[in-house]
OpenMM code with the backbone's topology and positions (N, CA, C; nanometers):
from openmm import Vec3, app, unit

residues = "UNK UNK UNK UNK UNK UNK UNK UNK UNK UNK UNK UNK UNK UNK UNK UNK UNK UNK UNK UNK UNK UNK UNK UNK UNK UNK UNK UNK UNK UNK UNK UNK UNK UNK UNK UNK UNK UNK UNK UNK UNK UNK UNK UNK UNK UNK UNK UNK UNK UNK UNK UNK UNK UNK UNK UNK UNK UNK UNK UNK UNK UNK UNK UNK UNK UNK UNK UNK UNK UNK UNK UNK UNK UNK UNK UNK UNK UNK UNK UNK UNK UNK UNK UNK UNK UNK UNK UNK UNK UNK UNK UNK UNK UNK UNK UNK UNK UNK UNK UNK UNK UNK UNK UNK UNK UNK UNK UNK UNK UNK UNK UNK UNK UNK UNK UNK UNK UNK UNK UNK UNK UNK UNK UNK UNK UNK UNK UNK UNK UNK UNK UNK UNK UNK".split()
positions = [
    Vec3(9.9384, 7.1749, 11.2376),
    Vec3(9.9573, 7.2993, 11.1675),
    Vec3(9.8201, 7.3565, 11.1317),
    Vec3(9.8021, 7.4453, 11.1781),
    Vec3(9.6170, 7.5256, 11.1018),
    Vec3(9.6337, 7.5728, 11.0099),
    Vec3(9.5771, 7.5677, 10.8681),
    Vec3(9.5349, 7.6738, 10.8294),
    Vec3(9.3892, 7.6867, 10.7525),
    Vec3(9.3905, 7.8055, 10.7102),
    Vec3(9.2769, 7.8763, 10.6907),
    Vec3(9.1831, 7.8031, 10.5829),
    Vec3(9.0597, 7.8213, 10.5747),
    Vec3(8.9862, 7.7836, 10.4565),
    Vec3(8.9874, 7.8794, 10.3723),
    Vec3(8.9902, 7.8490, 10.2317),
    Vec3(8.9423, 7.9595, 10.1406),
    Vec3(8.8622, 8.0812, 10.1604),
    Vec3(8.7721, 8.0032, 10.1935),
    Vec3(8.6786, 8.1466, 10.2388),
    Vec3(8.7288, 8.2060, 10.3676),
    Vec3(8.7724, 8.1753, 10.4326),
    Vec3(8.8414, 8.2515, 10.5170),
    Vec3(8.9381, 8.3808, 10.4784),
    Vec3(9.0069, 8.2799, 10.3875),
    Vec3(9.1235, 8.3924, 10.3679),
    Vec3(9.1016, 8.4903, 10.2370),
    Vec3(8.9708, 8.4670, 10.1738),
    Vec3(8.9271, 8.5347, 10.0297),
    Vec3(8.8965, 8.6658, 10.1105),
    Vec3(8.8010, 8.6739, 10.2142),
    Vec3(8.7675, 8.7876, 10.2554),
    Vec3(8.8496, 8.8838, 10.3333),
    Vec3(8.9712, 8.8482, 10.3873),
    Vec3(9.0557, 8.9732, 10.4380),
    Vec3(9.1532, 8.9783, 10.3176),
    Vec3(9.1778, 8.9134, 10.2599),
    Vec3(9.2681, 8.9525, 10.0647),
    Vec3(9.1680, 9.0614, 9.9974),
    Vec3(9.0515, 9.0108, 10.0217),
    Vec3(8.9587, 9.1126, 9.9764),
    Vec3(8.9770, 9.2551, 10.0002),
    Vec3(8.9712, 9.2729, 10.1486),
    Vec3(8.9842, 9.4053, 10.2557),
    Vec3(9.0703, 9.4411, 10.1864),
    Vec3(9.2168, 9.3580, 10.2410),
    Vec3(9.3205, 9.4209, 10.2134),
    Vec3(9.3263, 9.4691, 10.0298),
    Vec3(9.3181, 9.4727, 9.9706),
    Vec3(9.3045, 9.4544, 9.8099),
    Vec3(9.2709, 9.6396, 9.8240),
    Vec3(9.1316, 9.5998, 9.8480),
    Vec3(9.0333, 9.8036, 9.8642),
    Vec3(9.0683, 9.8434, 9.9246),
    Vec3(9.1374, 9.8378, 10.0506),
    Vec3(9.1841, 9.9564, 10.1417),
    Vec3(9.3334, 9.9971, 10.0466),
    Vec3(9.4125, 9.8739, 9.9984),
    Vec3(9.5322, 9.9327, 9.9212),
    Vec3(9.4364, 10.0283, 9.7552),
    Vec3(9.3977, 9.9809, 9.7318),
    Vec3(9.2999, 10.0334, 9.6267),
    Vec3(9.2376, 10.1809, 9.6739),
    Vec3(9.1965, 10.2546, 9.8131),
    Vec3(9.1392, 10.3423, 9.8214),
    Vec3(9.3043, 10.3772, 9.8344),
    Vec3(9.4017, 10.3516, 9.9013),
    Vec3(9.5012, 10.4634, 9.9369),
    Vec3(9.5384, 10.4902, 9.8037),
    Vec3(9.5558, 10.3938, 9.7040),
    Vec3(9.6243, 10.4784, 9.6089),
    Vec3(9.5385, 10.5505, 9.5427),
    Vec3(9.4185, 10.5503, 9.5114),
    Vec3(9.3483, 10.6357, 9.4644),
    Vec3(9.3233, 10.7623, 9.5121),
    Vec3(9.3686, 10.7531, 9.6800),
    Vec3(9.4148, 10.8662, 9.7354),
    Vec3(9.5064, 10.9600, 9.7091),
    Vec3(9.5960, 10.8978, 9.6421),
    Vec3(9.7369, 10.9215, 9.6305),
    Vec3(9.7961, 10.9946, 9.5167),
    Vec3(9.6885, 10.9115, 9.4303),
    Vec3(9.6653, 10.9947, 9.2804),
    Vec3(9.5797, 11.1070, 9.2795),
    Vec3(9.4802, 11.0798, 9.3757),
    Vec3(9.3840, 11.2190, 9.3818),
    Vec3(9.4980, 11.3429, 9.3975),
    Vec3(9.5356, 11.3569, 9.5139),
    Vec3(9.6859, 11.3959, 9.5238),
    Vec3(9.7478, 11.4750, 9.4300),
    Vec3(9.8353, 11.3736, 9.3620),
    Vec3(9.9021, 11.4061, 9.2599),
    Vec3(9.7878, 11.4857, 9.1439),
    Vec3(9.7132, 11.5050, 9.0928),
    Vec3(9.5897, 11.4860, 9.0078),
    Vec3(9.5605, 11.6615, 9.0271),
    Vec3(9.5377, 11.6855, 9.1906),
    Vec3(9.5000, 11.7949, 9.2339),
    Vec3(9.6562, 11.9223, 9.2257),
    Vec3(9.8053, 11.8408, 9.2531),
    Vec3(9.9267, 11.9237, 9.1774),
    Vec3(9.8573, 11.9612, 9.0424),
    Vec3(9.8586, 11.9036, 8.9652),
    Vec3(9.8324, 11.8811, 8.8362),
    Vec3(9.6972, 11.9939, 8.7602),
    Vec3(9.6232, 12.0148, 8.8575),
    Vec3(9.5153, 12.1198, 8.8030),
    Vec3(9.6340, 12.2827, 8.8004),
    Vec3(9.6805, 12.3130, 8.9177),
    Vec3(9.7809, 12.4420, 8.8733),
    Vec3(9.8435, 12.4672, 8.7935),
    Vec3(9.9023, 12.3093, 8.6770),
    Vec3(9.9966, 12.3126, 8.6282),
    Vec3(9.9290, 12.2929, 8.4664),
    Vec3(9.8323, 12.2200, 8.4449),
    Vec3(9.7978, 12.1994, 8.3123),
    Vec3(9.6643, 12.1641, 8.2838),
    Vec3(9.6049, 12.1402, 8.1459),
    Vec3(9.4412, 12.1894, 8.1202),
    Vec3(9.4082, 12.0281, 8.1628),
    Vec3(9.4635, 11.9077, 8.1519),
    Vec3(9.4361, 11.7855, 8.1671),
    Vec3(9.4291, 11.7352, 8.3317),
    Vec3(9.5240, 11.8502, 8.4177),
    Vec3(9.4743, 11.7885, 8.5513),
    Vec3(9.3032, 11.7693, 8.6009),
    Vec3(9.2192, 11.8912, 8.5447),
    Vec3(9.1214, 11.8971, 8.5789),
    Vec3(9.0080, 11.7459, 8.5441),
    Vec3(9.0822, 11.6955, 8.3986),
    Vec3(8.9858, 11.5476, 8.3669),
    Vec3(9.0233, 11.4605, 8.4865),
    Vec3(9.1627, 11.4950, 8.4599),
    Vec3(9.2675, 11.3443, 8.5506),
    Vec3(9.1750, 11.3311, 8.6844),
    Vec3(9.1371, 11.4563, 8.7808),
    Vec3(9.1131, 11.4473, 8.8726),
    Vec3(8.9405, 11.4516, 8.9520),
    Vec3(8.8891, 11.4683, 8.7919),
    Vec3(8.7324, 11.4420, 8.7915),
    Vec3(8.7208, 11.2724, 8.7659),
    Vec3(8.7793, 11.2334, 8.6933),
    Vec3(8.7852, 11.0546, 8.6526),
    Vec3(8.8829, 11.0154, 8.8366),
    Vec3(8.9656, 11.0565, 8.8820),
    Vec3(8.9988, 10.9782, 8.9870),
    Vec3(8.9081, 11.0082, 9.0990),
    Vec3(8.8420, 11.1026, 9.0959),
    Vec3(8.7196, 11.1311, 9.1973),
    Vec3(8.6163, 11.0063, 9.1844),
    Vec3(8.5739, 11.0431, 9.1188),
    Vec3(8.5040, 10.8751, 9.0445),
    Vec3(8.5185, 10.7475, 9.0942),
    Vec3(8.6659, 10.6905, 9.0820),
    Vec3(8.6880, 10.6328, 9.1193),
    Vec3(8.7763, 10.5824, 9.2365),
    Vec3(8.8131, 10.7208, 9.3229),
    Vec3(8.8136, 10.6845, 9.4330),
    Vec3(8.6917, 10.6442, 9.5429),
    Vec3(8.5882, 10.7615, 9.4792),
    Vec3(8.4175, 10.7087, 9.5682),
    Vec3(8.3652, 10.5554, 9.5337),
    Vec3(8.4212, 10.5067, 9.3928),
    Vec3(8.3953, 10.3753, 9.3746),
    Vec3(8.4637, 10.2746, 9.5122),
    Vec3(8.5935, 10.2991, 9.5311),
    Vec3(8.6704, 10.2279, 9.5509),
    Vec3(8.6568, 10.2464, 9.7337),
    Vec3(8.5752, 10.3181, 9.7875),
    Vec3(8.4970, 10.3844, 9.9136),
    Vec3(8.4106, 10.2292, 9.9254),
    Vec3(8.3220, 10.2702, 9.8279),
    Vec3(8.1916, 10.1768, 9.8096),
    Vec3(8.2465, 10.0351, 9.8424),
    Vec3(8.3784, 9.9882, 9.7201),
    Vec3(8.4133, 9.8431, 9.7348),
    Vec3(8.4972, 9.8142, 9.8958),
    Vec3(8.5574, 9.9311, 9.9287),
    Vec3(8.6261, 9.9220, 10.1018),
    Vec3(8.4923, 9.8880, 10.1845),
    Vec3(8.3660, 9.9793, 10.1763),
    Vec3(8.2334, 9.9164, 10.2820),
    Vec3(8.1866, 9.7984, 10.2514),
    Vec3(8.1842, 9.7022, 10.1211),
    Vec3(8.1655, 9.5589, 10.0568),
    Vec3(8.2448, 9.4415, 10.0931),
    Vec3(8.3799, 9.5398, 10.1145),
    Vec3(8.4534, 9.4147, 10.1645),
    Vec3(8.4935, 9.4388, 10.3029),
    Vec3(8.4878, 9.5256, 10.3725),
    Vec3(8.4528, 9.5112, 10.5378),
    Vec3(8.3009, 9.4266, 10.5740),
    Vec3(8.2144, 9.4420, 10.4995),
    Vec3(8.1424, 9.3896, 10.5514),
    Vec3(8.1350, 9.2150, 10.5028),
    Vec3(8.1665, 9.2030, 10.3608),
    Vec3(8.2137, 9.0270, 10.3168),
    Vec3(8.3096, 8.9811, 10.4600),
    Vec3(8.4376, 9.0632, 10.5193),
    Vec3(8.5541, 8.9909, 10.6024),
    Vec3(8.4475, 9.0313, 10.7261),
    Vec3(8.3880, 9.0810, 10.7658),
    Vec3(8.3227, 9.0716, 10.9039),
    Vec3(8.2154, 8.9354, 10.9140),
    Vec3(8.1198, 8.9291, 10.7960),
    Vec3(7.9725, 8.8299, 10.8575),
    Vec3(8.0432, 8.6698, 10.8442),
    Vec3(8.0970, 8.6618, 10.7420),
    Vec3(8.1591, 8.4986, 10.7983),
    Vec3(8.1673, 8.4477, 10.9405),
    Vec3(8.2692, 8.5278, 11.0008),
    Vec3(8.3110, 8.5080, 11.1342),
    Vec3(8.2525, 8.5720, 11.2307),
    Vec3(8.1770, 8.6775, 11.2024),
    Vec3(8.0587, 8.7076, 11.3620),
    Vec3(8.1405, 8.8179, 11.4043),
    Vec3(8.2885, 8.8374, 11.3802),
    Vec3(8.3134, 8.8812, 11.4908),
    Vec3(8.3080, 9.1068, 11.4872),
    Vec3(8.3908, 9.1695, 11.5389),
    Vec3(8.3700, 9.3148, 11.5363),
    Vec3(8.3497, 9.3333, 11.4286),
    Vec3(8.2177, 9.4424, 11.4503),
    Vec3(8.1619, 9.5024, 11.3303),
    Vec3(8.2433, 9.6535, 11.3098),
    Vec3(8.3551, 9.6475, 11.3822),
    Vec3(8.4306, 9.8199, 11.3884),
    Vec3(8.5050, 9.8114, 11.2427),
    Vec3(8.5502, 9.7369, 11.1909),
    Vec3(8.6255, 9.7530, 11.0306),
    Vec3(8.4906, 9.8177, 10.9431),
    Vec3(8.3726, 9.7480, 10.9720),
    Vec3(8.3062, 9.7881, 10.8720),
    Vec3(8.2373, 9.9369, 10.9152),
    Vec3(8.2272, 9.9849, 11.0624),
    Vec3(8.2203, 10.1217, 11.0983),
    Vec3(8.3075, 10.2033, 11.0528),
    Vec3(8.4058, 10.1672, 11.0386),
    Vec3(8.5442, 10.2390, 10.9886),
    Vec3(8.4978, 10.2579, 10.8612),
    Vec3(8.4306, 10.1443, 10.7400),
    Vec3(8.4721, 10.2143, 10.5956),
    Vec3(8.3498, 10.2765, 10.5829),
    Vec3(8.2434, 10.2507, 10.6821),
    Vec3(8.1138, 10.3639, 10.6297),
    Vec3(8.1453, 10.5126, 10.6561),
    Vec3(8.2296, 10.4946, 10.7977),
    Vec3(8.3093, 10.6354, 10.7934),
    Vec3(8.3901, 10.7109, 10.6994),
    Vec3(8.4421, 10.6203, 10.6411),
    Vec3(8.5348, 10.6709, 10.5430),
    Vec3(8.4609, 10.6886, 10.3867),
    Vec3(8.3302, 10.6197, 10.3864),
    Vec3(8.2193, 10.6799, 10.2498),
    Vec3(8.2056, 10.7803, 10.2997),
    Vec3(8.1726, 10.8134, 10.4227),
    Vec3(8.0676, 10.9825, 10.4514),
    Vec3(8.1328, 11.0259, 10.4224),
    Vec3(8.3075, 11.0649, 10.5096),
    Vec3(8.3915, 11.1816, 10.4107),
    Vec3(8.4299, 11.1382, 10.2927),
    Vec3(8.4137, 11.0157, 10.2326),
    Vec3(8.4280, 11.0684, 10.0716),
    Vec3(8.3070, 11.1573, 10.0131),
    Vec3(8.1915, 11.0946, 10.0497),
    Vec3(8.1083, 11.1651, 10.0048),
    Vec3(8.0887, 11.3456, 10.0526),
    Vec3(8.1197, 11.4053, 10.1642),
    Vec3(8.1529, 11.4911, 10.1783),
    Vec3(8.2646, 11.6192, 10.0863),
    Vec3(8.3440, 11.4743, 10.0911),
    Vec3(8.4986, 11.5182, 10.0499),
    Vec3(8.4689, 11.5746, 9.8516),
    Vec3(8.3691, 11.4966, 9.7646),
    Vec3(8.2721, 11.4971, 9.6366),
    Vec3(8.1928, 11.6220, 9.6461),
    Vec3(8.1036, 11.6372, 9.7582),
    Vec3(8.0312, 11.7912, 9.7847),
    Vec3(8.1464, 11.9076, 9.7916),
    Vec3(8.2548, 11.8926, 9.8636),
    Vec3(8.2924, 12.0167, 9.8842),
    Vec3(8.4019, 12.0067, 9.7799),
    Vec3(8.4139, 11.8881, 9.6474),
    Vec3(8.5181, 11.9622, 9.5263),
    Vec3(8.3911, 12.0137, 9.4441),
    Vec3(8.2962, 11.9759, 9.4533),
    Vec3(8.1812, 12.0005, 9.3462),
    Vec3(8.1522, 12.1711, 9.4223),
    Vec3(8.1195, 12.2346, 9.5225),
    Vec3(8.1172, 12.3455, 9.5606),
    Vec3(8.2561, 12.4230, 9.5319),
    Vec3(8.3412, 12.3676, 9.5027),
    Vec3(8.4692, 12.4701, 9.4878),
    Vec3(8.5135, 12.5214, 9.5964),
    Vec3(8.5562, 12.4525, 9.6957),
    Vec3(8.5542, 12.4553, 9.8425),
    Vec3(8.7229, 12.4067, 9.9069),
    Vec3(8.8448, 12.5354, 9.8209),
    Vec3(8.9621, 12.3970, 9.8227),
    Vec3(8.9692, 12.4474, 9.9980),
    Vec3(8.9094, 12.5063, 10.0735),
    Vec3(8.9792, 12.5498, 10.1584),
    Vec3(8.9053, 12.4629, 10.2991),
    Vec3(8.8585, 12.3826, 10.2368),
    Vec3(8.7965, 12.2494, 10.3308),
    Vec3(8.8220, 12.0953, 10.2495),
    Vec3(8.8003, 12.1575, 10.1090),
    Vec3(8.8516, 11.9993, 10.0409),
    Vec3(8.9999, 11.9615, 10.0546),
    Vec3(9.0671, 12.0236, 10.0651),
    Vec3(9.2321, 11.9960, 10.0648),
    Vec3(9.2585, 11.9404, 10.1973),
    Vec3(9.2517, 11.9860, 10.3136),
    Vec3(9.2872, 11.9176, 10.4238),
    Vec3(9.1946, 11.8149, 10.4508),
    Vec3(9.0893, 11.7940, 10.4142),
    Vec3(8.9714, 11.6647, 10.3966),
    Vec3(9.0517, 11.5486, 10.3453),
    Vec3(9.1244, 11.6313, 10.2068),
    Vec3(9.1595, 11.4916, 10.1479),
    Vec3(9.2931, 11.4768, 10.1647),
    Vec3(9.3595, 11.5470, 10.2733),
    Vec3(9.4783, 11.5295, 10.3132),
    Vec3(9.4530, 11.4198, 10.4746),
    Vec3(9.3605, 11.4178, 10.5196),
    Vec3(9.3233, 11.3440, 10.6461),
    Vec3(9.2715, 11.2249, 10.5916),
    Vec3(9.1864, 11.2113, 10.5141),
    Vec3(9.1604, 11.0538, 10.3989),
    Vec3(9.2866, 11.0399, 10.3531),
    Vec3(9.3744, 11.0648, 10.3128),
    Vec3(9.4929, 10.9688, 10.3083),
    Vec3(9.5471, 10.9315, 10.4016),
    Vec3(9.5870, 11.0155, 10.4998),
    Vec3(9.6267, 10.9550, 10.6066),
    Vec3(9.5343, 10.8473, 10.6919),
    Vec3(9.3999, 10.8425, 10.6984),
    Vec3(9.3410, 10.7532, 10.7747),
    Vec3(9.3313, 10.6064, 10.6755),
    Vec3(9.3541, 10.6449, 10.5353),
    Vec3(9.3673, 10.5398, 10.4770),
    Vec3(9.4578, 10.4782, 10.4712),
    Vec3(9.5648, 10.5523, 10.4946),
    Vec3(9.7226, 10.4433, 10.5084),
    Vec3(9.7362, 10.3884, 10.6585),
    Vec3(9.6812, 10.4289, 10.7683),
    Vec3(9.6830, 10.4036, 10.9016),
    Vec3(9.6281, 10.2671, 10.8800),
    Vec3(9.4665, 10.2822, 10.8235),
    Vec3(9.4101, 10.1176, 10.7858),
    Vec3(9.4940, 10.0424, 10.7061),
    Vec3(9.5041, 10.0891, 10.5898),
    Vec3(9.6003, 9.9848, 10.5161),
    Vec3(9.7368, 9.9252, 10.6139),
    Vec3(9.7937, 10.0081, 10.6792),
    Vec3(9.8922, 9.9305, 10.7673),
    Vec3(9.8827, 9.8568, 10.8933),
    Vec3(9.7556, 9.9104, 10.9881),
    Vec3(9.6805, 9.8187, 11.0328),
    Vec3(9.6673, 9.6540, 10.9985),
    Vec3(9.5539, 9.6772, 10.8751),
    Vec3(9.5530, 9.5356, 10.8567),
    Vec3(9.7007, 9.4394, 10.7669),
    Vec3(9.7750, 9.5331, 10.7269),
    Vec3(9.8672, 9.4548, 10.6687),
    Vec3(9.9638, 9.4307, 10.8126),
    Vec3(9.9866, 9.5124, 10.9116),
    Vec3(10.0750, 9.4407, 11.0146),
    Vec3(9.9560, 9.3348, 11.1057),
    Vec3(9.8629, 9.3533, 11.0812),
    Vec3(9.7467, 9.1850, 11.1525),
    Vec3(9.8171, 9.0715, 11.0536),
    Vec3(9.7989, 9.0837, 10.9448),
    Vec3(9.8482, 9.0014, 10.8608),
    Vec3(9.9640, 8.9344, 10.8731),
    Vec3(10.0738, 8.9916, 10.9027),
    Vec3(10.2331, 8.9599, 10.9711),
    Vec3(10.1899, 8.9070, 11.0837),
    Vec3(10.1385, 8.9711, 11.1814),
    Vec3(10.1273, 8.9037, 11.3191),
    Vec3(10.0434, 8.7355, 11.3021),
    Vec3(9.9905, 8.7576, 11.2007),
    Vec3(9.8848, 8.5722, 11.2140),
    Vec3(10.0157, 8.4716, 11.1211),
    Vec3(10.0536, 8.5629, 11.1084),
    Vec3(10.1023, 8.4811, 10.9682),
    Vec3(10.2388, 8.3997, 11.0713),
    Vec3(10.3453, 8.4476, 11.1344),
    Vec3(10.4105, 8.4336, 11.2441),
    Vec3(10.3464, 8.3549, 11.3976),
    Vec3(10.2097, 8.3606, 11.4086),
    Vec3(10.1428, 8.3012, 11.4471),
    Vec3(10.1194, 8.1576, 11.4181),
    Vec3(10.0600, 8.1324, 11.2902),
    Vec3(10.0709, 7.9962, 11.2215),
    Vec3(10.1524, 7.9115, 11.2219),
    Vec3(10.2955, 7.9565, 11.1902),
    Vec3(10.4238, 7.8936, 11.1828),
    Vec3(10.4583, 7.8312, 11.2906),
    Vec3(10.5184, 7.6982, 11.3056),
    Vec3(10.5333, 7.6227, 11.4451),
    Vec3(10.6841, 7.6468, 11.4951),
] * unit.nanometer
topology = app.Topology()
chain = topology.addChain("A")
for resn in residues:
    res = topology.addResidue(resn, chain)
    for name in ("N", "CA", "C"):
        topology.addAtom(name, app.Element.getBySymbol(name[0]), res)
């Protein structure tokens, strides 16, 4: 029967952890951005989840790169979340310019590329896991 070492399996729990961590912060951005049309508190709600969705950018490129150097192997997960800092960081310039008419579908394509990853690695996860089992 194989299984994994700790450190093995700390670093894709990791991944997986921030990529679920950026979608929902996606998700709330989202909701956050309803919320500015409707009342004087969307505008904090959605300056504090800005915040910490670019945080949560930062911890997705930390832990692509923790689940990549152990094992040597493709460095494309961690191409993926530096991609996904630039348009956050993009996505930060153009709410700070007042720009909804590039920030909205920006941050309508970051959710979607963030749930594509998040389901990505959560169906790898099913597939090893079914794998293991004798």
């Amino acid at each position: 029967m194989a299984r994994r070492t700790t450190a093995e399996q700390r670093s894709p729990r990791f991944l997986e952890v921030a990529i679920a961590l950026q979608t929902v912060t996606l998700f709330f951005q989202a909701a956050t951005a309803g919320m500015l049309l409707s009342s004087s508190h969307g505008y904090v709600l959605h300056d504090v989840g800005s915040r910490v969705m670019y945080g949560a950018s930062m911890l997705y490129v930390l832990a692509a790169i923790l689940a990549w150097r152990p094992g040597g192997g493709s460095p494309r997960p961690v191409l993926y979340a530096i991609g996904f800092l630039t348009l956050a960081s993009v996505q930060v310039a153009l709410g700070i310019a007042h720009m909804p008419s590039l920030h909205v579908p920006l941050g309508v394509l970051m959710f979607g590329l963030s749930t594509v990853a998040l389901g990505r690695i959560l169906s790898a996860r099913v597939r090893a896991r079914t794998r293991i089992r004798p």
